[in-house]
C-alpha positions in Angstrom: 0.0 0.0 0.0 1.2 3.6 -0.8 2.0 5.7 1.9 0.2 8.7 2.8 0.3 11.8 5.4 -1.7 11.8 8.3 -4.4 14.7 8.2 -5.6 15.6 11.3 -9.6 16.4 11.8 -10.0 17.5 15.4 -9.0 14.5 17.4 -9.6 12.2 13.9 -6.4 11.3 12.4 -6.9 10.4 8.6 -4.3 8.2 6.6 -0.8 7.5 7.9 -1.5 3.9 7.8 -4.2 5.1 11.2 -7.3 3.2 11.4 -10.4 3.4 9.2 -12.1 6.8 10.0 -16.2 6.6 9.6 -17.9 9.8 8.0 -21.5 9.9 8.4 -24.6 11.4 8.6 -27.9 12.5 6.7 -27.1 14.3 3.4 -29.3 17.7 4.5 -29.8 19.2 7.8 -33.5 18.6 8.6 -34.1 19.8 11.5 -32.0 20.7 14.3 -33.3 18.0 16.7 -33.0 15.2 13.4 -28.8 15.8 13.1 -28.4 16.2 16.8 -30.0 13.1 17.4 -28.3 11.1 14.2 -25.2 12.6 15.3 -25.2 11.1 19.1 -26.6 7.9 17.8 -23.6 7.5 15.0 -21.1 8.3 17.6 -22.1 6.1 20.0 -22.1 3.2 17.3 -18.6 4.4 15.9 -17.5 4.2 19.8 -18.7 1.0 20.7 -16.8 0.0 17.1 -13.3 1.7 18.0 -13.6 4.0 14.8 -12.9 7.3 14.5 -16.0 9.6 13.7 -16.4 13.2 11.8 -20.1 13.7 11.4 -21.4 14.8 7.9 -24.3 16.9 6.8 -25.3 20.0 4.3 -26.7 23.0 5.5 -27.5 23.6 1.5 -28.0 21.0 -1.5 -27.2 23.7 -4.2 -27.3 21.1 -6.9 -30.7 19.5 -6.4 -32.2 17.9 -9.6 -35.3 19.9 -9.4 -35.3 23.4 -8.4 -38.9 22.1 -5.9 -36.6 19.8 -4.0 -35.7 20.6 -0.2 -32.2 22.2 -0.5 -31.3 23.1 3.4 -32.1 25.4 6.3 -29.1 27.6 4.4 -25.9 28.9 5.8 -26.8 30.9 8.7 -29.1 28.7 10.6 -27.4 25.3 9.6 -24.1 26.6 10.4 -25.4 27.1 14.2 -27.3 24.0 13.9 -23.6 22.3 13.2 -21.6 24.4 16.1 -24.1 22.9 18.6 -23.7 19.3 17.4 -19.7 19.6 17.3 -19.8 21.3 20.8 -22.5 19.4 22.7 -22.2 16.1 20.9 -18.4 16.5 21.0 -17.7 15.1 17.3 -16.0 17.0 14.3 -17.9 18.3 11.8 -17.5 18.0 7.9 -20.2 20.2 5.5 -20.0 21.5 2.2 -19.4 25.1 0.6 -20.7 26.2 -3.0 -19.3 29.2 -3.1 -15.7 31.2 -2.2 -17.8 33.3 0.4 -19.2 30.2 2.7 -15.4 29.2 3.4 -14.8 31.5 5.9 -18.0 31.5 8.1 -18.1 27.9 7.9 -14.9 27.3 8.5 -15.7 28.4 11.8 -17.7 25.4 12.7 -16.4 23.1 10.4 -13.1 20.5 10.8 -13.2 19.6 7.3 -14.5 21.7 4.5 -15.8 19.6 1.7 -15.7 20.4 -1.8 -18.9 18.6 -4.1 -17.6 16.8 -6.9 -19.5 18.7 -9.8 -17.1 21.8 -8.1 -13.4 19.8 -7.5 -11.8 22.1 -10.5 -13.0 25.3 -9.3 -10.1 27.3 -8.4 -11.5 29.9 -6.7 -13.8 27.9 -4.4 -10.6 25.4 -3.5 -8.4 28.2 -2.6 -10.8 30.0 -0.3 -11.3 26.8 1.2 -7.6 26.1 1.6 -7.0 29.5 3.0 -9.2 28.8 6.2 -6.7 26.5 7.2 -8.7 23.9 7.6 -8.7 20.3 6.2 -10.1 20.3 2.4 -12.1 17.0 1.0 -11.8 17.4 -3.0 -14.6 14.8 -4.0 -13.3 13.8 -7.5 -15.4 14.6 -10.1 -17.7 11.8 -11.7 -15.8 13.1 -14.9 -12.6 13.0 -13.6 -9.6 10.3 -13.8 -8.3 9.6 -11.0 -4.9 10.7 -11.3 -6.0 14.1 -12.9 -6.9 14.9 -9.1 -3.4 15.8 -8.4 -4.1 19.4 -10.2 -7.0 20.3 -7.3 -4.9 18.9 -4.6 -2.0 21.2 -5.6 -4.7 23.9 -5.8 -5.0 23.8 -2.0 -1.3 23.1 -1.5 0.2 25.6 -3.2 -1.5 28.1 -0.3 0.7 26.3 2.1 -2.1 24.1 3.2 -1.2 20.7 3.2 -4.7 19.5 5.2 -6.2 17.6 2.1 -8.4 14.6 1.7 -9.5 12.8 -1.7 -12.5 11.6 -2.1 -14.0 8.4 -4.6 -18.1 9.0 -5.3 -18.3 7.2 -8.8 -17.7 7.8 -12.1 -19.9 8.2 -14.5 -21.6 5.5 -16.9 -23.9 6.2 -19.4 -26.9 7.8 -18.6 -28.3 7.3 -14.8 -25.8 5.1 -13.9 -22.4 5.2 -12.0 -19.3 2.8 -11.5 -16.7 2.4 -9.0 -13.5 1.7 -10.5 -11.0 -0.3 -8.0 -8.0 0.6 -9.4 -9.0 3.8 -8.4 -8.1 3.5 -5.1 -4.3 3.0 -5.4 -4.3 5.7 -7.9 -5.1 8.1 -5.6 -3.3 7.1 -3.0 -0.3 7.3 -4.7 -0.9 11.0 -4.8 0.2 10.9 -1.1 -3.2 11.9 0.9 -5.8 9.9 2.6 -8.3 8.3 0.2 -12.0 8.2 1.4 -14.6 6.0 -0.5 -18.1 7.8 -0.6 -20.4 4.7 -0.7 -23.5 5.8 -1.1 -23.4 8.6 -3.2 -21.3 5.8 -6.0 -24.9 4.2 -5.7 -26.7 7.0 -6.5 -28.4 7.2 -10.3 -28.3 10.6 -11.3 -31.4 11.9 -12.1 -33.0 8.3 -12.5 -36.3 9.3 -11.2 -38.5 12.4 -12.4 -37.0 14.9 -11.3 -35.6 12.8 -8.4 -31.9 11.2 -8.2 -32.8 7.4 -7.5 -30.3 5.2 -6.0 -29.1 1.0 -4.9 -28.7 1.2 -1.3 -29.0 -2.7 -1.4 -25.5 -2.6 -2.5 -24.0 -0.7 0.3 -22.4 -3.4 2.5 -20.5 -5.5 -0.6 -19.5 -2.0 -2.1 -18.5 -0.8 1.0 -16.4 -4.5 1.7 -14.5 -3.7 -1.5 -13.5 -0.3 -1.0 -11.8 -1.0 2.6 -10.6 -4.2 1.3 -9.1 -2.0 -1.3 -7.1 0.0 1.1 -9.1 3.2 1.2 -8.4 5.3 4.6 -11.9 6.3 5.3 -15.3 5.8 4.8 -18.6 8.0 3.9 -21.7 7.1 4.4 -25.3 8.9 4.4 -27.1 7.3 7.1 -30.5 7.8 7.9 -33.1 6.3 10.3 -35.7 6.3 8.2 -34.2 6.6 4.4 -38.0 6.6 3.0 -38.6 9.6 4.6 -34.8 11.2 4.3 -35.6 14.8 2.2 -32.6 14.1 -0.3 -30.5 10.7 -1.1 -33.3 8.9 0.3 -32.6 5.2 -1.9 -29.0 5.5 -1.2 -28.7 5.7 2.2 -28.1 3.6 4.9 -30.2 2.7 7.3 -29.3 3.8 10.7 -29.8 0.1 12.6 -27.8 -1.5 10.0 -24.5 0.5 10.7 -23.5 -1.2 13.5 -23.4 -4.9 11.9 -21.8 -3.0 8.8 -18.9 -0.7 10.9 -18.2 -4.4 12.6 -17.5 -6.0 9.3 -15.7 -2.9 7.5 -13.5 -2.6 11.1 -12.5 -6.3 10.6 -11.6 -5.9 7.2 -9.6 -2.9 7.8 -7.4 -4.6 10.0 -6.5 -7.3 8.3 -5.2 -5.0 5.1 -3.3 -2.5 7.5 -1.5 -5.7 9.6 2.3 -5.6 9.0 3.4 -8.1 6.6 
């Protein structure tokens, strides 16, 4: 396996050759009381586990299918929605920016500032987010090789901020339709920063339904198997307690009472690929 540098995420340390770090959560903020309550209930899971935990979720969806879906409660309000979780759930938070002018207010809740995939070449966006000083996940784009991410990462780098995470969501197939590509994974890591697999956007179908992305969350758990077995350093995973109800991603997310059995298995797997040999 390639070496990579450890990134740190509060008390999370990515890559290095550290232990599988968990990233999870709903896609959107629904309600203040919905991602407190998802956010206890992951990190107690991830706890009884051993795995490290950043918690995940958007205070805006700019890039919805349909302009009628439910996008967020928007920056303001999500971003105290967030601060609360972090400080009274005591878990670091990842969310995502669309714009050069969210980096610096959310920055001040967020650990990890996440750039969408649909946005990993825009320069301006990845250098306000690089000049916050805090760790950047580049999701590569689902029209991207892999190896061409090495010209966002040094984006973010050349500001002197070396905090970067890659992320793997799927590349596109036809119409509808995305693949994971293992090969992928070395690739990236070769680039010398921690690799995270996003699982359950990869089973998303873009724009499958009217109006509506539809999505495979059957596959989760065998996906998921492959990517750790693959050597990724982290995982991401949109968990829900009820995904029927969940206001965006509902057919690829995970359930929440299936996580446990799930983090078990991916744990396992983990360290048997990390042993020394």
């Amino acid at each position: 396996m390639s070496r990579v540098r450890t990134v740190e995420i509060g008390p999370v340390q990515a890559g290095g050759g550290r232990q599988l770090v968990l990233i999870a959560g709903p896609c959107v903020i629904e309600s203040a009381g919905h991602a407190a309550a998802m956010a206890a209930a992951l990190r107690d899971i991830a706890r009884r586990r051993g795995v490290p935990f950043v918690f995940k979720a958007s205070y805006d969806k700019a890039n919805r299918t349909s302009i009628a879906s439910y996008r967020g409660p928007g920056l303001a309000e999500g971003l105290k929605i967030l601060g609360r979780i972090r400080d009274e759930v005591g878990v670091p938070i990842l969310t995502d920016i669309h714009e050069p002018g969210h980096a610096a207010p959310a920055a001040e809740v967020a650990d990890v500032l996440q750039i969408p995939a649909f946005l990993c070449r825009q320069t301006d966006l990845l250098l306000a987010a690089a000049a916050t000083g805090r760790a950047v996940n580049i999701k590569k784009g689902q029209f991207l090789a892999p190896e061409d991410l090495r010209h966002a990462i040094a984006k973010v780098t050349g500001t002197g901020n070396e905090r970067v995470l890659v992320t793997e969501r799927g590349t596109s197939f036809g119409y509808h339709d995305l693949v994971v590509d293992m090969r992928a994974f070395p690739v990236m890591r070769a680039l010398g920063y921690p690799v995270i697999f996003d699982v359950t956007h990869s089973l998303q179908r873009p724009g499958g339904g009217d109006g509506v992305t539809t999505g495979l969350a059957e596959h989760i758990e065998p996906l998921a198997s492959a990517g750790v077995a693959a050597g990724v350093d982290g995982v991401f995973l949109e968990v829900h307690d009820d995904p029927p109800r969940a206001r965006s991603d509902a057919q690829n997310a995970l359930r929440l009472d299936r996580l446990d059995a799930l983090l078990d298995r991916l744990a396992r797997l983990d360290a048997v690929v990390k042993a020394p040999r």
